[in-house]
C-alpha positions as CSV (number, residue, x, y, z in Angstrom):
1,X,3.5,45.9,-5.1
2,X,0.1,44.4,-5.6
3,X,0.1,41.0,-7.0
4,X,-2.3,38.9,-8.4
5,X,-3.7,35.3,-6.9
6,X,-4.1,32.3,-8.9
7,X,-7.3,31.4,-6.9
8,X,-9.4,30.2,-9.6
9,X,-6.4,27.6,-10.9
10,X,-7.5,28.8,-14.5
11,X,-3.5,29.3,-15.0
12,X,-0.5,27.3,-14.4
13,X,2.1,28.6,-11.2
14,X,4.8,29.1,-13.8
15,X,2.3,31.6,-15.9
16,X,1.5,33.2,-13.0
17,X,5.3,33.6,-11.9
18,X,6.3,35.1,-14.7
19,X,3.4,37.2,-15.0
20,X,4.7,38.6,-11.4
21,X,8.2,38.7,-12.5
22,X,7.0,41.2,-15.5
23,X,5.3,43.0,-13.5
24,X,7.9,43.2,-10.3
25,X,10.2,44.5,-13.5
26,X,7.8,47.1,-14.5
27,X,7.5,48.8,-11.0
28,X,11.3,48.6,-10.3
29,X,11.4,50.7,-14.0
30,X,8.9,53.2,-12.9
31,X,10.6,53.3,-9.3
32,X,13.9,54.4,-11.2
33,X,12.3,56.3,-13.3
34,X,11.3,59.0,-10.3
35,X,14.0,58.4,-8.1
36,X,17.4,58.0,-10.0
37,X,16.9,61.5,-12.9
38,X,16.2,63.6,-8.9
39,X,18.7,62.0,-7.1
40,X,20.8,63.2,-9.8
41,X,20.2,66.1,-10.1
42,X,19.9,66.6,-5.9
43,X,24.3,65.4,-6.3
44,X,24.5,67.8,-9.4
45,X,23.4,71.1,-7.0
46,X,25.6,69.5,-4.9
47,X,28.3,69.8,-6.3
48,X,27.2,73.5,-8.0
49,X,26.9,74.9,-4.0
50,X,30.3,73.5,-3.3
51,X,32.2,74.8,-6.6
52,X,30.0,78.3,-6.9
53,X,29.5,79.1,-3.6
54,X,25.8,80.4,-3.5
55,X,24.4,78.6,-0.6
56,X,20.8,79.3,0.0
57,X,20.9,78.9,-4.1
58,X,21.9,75.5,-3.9
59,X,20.6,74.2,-0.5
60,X,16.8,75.5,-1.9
61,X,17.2,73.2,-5.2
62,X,18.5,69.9,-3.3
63,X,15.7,70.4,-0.7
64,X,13.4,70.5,-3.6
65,X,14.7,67.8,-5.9
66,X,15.2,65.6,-2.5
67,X,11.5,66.0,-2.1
68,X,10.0,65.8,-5.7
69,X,9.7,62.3,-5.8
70,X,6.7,62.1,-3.1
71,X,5.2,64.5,-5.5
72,X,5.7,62.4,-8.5
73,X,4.5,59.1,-6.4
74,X,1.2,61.2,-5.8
75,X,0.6,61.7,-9.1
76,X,1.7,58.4,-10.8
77,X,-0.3,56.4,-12.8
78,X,0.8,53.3,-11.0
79,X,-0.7,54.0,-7.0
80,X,-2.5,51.4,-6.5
81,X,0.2,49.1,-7.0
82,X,1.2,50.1,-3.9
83,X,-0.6,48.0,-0.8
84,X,-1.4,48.7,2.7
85,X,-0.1,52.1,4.6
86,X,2.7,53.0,2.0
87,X,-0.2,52.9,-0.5
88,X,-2.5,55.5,2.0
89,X,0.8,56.7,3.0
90,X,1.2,58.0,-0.8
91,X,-1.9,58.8,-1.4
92,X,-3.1,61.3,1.2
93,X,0.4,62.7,3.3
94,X,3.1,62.4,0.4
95,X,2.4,65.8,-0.7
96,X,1.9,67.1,2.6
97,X,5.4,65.3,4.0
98,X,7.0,67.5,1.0
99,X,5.1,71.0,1.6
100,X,6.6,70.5,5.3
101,X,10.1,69.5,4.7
102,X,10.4,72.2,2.3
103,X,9.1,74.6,4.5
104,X,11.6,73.7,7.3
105,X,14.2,73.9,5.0
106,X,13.3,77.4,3.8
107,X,12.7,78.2,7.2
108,X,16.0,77.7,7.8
109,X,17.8,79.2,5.4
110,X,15.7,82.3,5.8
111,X,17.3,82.7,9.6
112,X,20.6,81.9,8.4
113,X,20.1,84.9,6.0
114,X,18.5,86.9,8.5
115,X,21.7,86.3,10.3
116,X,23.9,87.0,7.8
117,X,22.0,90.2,7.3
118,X,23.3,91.1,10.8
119,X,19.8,93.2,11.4
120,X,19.8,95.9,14.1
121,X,16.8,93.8,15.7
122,X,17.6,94.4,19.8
123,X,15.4,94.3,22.8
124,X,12.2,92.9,22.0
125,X,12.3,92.9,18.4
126,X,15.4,90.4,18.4
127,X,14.2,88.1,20.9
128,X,10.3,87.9,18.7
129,X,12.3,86.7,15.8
130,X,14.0,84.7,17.4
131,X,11.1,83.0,19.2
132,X,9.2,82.9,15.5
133,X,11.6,80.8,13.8
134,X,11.8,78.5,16.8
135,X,7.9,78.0,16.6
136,X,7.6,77.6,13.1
137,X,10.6,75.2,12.8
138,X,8.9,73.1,16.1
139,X,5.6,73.2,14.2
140,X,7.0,71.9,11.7
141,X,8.6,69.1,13.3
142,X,5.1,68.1,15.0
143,X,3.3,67.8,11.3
144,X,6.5,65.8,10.5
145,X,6.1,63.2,13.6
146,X,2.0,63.1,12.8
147,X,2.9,62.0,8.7
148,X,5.8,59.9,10.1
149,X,3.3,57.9,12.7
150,X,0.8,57.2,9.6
151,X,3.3,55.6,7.6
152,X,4.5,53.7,10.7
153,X,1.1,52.6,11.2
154,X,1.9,51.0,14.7
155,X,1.6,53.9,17.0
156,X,-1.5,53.9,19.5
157,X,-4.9,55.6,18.5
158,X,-4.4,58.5,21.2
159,X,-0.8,59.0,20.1
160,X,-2.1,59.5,16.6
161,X,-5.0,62.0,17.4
162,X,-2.9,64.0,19.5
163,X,-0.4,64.8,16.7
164,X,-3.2,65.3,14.8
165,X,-4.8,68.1,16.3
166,X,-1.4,69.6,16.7
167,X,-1.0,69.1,12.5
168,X,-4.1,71.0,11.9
169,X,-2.9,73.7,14.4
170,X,0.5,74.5,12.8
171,X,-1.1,74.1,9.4
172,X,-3.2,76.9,10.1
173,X,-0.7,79.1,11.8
174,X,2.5,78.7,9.3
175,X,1.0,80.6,6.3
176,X,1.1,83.8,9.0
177,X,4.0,82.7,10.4
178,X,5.7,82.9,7.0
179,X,4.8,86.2,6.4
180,X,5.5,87.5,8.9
181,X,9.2,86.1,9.0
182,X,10.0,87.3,5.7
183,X,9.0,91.0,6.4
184,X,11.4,90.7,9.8
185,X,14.0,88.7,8.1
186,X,14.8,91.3,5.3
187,X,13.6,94.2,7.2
188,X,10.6,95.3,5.9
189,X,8.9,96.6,9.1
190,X,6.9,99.5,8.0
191,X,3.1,98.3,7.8
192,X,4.4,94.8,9.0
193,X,1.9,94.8,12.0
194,X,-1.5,95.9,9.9
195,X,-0.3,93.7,7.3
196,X,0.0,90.7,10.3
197,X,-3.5,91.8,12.0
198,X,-5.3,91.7,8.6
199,X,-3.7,88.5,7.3
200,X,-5.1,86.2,9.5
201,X,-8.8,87.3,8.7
202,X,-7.7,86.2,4.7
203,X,-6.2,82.5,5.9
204,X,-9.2,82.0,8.6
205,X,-11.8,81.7,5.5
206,X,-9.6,79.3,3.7
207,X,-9.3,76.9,6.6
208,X,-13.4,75.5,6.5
209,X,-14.0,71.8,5.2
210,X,-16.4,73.5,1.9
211,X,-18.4,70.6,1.4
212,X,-19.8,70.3,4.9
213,X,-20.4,73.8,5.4
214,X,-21.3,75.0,1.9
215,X,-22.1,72.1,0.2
216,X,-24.3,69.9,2.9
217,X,-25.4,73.4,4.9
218,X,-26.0,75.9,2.4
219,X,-26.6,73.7,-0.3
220,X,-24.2,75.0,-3.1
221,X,-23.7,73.1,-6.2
222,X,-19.9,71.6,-6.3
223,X,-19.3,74.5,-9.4
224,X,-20.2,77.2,-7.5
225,X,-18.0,76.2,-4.2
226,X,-15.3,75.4,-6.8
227,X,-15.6,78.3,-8.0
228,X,-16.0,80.6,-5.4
229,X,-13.0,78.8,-3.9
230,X,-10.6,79.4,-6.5
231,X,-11.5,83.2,-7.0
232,X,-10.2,83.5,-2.9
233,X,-7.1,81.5,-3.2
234,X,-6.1,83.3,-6.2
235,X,-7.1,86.9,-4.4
236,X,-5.3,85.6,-1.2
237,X,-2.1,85.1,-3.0
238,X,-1.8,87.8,-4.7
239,X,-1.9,89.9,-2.2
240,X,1.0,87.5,-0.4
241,X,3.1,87.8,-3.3
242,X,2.8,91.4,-3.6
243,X,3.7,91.8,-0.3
244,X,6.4,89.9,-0.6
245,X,7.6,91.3,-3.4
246,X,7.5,94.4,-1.4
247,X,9.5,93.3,1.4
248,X,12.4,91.7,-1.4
249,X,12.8,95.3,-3.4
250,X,16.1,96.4,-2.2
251,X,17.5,92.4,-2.5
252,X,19.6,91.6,-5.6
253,X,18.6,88.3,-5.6
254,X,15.2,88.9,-5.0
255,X,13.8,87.0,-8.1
256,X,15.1,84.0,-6.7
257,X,13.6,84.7,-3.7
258,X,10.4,85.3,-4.8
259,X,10.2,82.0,-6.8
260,X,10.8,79.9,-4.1
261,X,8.2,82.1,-2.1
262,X,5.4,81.7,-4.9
263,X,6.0,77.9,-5.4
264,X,5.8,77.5,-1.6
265,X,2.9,79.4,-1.6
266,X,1.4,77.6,-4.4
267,X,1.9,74.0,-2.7
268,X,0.3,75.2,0.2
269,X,-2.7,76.1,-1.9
270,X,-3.1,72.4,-3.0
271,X,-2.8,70.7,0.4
272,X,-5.6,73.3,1.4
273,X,-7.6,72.0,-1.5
274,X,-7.2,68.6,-0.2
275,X,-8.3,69.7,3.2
276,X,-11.4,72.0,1.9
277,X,-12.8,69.3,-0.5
278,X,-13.6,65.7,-0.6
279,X,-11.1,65.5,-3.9
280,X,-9.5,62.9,-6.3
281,X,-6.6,63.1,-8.9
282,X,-7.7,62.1,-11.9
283,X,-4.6,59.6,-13.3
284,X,-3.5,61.9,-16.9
285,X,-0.2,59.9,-17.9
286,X,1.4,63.4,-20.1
287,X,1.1,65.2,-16.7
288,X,3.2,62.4,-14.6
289,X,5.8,62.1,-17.6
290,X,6.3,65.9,-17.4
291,X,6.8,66.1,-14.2
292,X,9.0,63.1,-14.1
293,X,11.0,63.9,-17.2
294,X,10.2,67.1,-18.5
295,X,10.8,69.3,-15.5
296,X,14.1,67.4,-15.0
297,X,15.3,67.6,-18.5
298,X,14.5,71.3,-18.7
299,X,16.6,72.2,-15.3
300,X,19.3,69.6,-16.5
301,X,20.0,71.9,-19.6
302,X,19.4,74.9,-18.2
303,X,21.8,73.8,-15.3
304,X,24.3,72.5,-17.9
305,X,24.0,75.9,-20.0
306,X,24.6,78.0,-17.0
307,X,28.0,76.1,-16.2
308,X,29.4,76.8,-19.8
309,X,28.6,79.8,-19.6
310,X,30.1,80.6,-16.4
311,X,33.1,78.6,-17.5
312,X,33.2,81.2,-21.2
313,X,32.0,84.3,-20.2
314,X,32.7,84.4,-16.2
315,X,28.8,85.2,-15.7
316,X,25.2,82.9,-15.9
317,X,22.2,83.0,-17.9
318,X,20.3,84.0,-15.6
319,X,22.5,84.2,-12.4
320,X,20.2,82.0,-9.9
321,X,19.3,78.9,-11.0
322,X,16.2,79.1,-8.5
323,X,14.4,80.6,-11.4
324,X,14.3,78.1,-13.7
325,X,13.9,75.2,-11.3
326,X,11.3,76.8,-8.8
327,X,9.2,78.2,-12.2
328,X,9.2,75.0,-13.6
329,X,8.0,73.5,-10.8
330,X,5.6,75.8,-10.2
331,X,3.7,75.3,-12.8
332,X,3.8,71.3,-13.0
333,X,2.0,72.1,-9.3
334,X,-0.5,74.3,-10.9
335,X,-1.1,71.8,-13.5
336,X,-1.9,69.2,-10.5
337,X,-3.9,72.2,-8.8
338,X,-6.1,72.7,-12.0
339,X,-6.9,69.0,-12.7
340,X,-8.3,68.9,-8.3
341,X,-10.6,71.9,-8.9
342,X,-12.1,70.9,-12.3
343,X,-11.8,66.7,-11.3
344,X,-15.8,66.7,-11.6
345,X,-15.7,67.8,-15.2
346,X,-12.4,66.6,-16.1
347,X,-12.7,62.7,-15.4
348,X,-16.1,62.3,-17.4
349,X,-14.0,64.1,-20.5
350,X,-11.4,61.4,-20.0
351,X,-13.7,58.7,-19.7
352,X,-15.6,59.8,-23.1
353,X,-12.1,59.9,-24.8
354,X,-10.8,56.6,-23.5
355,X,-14.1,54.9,-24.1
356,X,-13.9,56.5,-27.9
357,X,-9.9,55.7,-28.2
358,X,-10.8,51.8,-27.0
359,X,-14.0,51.8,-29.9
360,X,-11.6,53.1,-32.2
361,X,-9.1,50.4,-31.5
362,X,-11.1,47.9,-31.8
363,X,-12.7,49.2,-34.9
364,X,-8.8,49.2,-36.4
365,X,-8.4,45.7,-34.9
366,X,-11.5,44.6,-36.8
367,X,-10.4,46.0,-39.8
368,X,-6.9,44.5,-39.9
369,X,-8.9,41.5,-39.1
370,X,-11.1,41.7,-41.7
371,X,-7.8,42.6,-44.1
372,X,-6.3,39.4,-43.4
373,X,-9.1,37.1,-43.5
374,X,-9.9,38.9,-47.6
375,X,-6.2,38.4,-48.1
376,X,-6.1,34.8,-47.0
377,X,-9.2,34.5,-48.9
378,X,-7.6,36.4,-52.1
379,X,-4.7,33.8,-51.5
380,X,-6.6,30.8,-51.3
381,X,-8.4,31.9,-54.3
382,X,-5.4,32.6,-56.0
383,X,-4.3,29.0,-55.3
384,X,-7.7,27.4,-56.7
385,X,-6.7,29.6,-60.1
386,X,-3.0,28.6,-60.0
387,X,-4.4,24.7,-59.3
388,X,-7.0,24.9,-62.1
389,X,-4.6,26.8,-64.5
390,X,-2.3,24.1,-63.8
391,X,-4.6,21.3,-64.7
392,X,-6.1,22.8,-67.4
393,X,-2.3,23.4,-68.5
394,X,-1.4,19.8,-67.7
395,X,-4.9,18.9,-69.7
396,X,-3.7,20.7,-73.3
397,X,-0.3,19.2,-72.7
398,X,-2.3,15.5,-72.9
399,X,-4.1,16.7,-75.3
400,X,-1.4,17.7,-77.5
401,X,0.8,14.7,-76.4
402,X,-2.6,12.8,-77.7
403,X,-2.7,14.9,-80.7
404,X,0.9,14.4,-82.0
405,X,0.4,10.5,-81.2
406,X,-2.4,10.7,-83.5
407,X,-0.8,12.3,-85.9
408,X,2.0,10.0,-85.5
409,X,-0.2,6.9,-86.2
410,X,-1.9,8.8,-89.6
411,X,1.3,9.1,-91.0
412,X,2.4,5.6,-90.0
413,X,-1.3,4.5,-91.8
414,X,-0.2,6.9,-94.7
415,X,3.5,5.0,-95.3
416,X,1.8,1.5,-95.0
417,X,-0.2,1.5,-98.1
418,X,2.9,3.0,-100.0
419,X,4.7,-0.5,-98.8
420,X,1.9,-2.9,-99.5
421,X,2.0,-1.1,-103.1
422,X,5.6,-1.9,-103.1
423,X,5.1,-5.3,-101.7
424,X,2.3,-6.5,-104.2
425,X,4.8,-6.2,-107.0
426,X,7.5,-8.2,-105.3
427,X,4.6,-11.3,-104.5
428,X,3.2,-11.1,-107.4
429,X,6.3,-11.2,-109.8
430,X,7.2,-14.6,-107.5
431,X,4.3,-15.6,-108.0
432,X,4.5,-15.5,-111.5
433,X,8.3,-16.5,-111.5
434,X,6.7,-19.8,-109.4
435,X,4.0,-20.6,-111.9
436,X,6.3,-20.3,-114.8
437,X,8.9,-22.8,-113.2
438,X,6.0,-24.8,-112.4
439,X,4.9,-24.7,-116.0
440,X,8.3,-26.1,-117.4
441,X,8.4,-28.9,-114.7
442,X,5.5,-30.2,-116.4
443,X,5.9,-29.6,-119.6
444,X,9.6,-31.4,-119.7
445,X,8.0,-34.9,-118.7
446,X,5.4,-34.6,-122.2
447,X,8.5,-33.6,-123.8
448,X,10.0,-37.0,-122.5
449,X,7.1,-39.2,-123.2
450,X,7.2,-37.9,-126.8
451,X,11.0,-38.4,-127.4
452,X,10.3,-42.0,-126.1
């Protein structure tokens, strides 16, 4: 995983740390997320081959879900966390590491049900078929040692070249090689050989690198080799897949069959692509999370529905699980197959919308922003009124306190007089009670004189 210097010392080391601790958490999550719900479900056919019985049933849907994580890696939104070969590795031969595998594995179980079959193949017939699956299965062990010595990285130059030009050679032989096994295999000889001559013309046209020899050469805008391109390769196999529904008409299980056919066919239609085109997978996050979820919840279910109905009834749904799993697959390849051929168009379209998703964020942001600044302003506002409400509250309470004093102090005024009035009386009746004993005083020493 990629991590992220603190060259600059903007940051402290224990920011930084946990910063890569988050992120370390993150990729182990996604890591989990493609490997454990497959690896499930890879012990889940498991255990269906052992308690059903129906080999080539269950040995085709572990191969697949053993492989579907290199698929899911390719198309993760999280690649370039990945760093040095692993991340080239992933990039450019995950998808052809599973397109291999799965075609040993198919191989394989094809000759097993050839033998099975017991075919009256004798002479010359029996020892071709023989010497077919031998080739494919050793061609396919020589693309397997090429991808292998990538990821290793540490092999010599010459080494690497060599397994190289072998790659490319049993890349262009197995589509033919395929077909012509499954005619032998399940005994559909009649027209084999003018079906094998003419084949080969078909694949030889979809082998050329397109952009050196139409683009650069002829000069061909990238729509018209895209398109011309995709109007082959869906001629080419259609035709295969008639013909091999032609060869699987007196199988019972030939729906099965054909599904694991098509989706093989249809993988080795995008690692062409990669090898026709100079090509990039644009990163859409709903396509990764249905192929990492939705394709395994679907087959989980369907998986889990044919068991109880097997366990009820005695008899499936459908009867061979490789229909469900292989369709769904199939068309979470296509998806992938579509977004390679329109890239050019596509990415500018994601672009626009995560340019106009980002404005429109922000725009939100601004507003919320904008909401919260009138609130706190509405609050603060609010305040000032509750403040001067209080005051002028707090002012008519003084002012009534004041009032009530002053009436307090009128009425004390108003009493006052009443008790001077009252008062007067008193002084002035002592004052005449004073004058009068003053008058007798002096009128008792005249009255003393005279008696003398």
């Amino acid at each position: 995983m990629g991590k992220k210097n603190n060259k600059t010392g903007l940051f402290p080391s224990n920011y930084v740390k946990q910063i890569d601790r988050t992120q370390d958490t993150v990729f182990r999550l996604q890591m989990c997320l493609v490997f454990c719900p497959n690896v499930l479900m890879f012990l889940a056919f498991v255990l269906w081959g052992v308690s059903e019985g129906s080999l080539f049933e269950s040995v085709s849907c572990c191969a697949l879900y053993f492989l579907r994580p290199l698929l899911l890696l390719w198309t993760a939104p999280y690649i370039n966390e990945f760093t040095d070969n692993m991340k080239t590795w992933v990039q450019y031969d995950s998808y052809e590491t599973e397109y291999m595998v799965f075609s040993a594995v198919f191989y394989s179980v094809l000759f097993k049900s050839a033998l099975d079959k017991s075919l009256n193949y004798t002479g010359f017939e029996g020892v071709m078929i023989i010497v077919f699956f031998v080739i494919v299965i050793l061609f396919n062990l020589i693309y397997i040692i090429y991808l292998l010595l990538r990821l290793n990285g540490k092999a010599s130059e010459r080494m690497i070249t060599i397994f190289s030009v072998l790659a490319g050679i049993s890349f262009d032989i197995l589509p033919s090689l395929q077909f012509i096994l499954i005619f032998f295999s399940f005994g559909s000889i009649k027209g084999g050989f003018i079906i094998v001559a003419v084949l080969p013309v078909f694949t030889t046209v979809t082998r050329y690198n397109w952009n050196a020899v139409c683009g650069q050469q002829m000069g061909c805008s990238p729509a018209l080799m895209r398109s011309v391109w995709l109007t082959l390769m869906m001629l080419i196999n259609a035709v295969l897949v008639y013909f091999y529904i032609t060869a699987l008409e007196n199988e019972k299980d030939r729906v099965g069959w054909v599904c694991v056919i098509v989706f093989l066919q249809t993988l080795w239609t995008l690692v062409n692509f990669t090898a026709s085109f100079t090509w990039d997978l644009p990163s859409v996050t709903a396509v990764y999370v249905f192929g990492s979820v939705g394709v395994v919840l679907l087959n989980s279910v369907a998986l889990m529905t044919e068991l109880i109905l097997k366990t009820v009834n005695g008899e499936g749904a459908t009867g061979d699980m490789r229909i469900i799993v292989f369709s769904s697959e199939l068309l979470f390849t296509l998806i992938l197959i579509i977004l390679m051929v329109f890239e050019p168009w596509i990415t500018p379209c994601l672009q626009s919308c995560t340019k106009t998703m980002q404005s429109c964020r922000a725009a939100a942001a601004g507003s919320q922003n904008q909401e919260s600044q009138n609130a706190g302003a509405d609050s603060a506002t609010g305040s000032n009124q509750n403040q001067s409400q209080s005051e002028s509250e707090s002012e008519s309470e003084s002012e009534n306190q004041n009032q009530s004093q002053n009436q307090n102090q009128n009425q004390n005024q108003n009493q006052n007089p009443a008790e001077a009035h009252e008062t007067i009386p008193l002084v002035n009746t002592q004052h005449q009670e004073n004058s009068r004993s003053d008058g007798t005083e002096e009128a008792q020493p005249d009255s003393v004189v005279s008696q003398s």
